[in-house]
N, C-alpha and C positions, 0 to 999 in steps of 0.2 A: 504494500500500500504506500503508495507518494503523497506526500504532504506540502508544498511548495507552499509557504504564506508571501503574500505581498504584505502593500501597503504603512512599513516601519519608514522610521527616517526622522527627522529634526523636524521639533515641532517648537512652538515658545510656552509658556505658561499662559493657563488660558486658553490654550488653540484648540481644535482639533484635527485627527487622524485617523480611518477607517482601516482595520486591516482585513485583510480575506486570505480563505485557507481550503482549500477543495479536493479530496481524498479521489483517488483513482488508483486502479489496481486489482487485484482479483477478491475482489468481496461480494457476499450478498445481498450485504446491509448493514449500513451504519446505523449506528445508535446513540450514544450519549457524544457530543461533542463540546470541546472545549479550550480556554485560553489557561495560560498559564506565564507567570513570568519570573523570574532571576535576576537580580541585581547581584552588581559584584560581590561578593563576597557572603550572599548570602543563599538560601535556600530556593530549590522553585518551590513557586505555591500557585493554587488557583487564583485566577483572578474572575473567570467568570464558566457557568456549562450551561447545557441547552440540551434537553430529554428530546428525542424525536418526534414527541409528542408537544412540545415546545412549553416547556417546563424549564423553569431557568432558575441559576442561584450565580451568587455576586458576593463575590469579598468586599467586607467592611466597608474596603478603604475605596471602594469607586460605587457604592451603592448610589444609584442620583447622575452619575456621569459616565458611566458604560453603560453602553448597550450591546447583549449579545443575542443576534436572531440566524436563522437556517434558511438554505434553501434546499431541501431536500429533496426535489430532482436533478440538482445539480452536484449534492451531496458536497454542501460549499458553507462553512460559518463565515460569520462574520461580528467582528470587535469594532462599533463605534466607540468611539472615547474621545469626549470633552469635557471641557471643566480643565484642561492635564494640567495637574502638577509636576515641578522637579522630581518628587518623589516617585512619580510612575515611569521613571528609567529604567530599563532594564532588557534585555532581551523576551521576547514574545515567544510562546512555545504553543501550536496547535495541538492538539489531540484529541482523538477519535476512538469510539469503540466500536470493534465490529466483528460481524458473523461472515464465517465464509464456508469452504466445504470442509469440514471434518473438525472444524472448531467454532466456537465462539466466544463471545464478551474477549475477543483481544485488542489491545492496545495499542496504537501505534502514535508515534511522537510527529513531529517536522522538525525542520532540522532548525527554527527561531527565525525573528527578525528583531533586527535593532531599533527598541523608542526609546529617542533622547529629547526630553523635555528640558531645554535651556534659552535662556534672553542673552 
């Protein structure tokens, strides 16, 4: 499964940045998808997911200024974020859960994009 995210890059305080993430590869169906980020030196954490049934949950610190929605024939998330602060720097990490032949609820990552939130 390929994970390619666009949409990172320099943004100011204040701004916003839309990212996209669209799974392709040998599956039958995605299921829970989601954002995730890493600042230097510390831990990835969720920052936002989205049930395929468009159920969604949001860490703390962007409730009110991310938006996470699907397009599920495209099998494609997407991360609005405004409001950014400096502290939403970090590397963006896509992830997907999905069914394929001979398994399911597996995992797969992207390989990130860079948001730098600076003036």
């Amino acid at each position: 499964v390929q994970l390619p995210a666009f949409g990172g890059g320099l943004a100011q305080p204040g701004g916003s940045l839309r990212l996209s993430c669209a799974a392709s590869g040998s599956f039958y169906r995605v299921n829970t998808m989601g954002w995730y980020h890493q600042a230097p030196g510390k831990q990835r954490e969720l920052v936002a997911s989205i049930s395929k049934g468009g159920m969604t949950e949001y860490a703390d610190s962007v409730k009110g200024r991310f938006t996470i929605s699907r397009d599920n024939a495209k099998n494609t998330v997407y991360l609005t974020m405004n409001s950014l602060k400096p502290e939403d720097t970090a590397v963006y990490y896509c992830k997907v859960v999905a069914d394929g032949r001979g398994y399911a609820g597996m995992p797969y990552w992207g390989k990130g994009t860079q948001v730098t939130v600076s003036s």
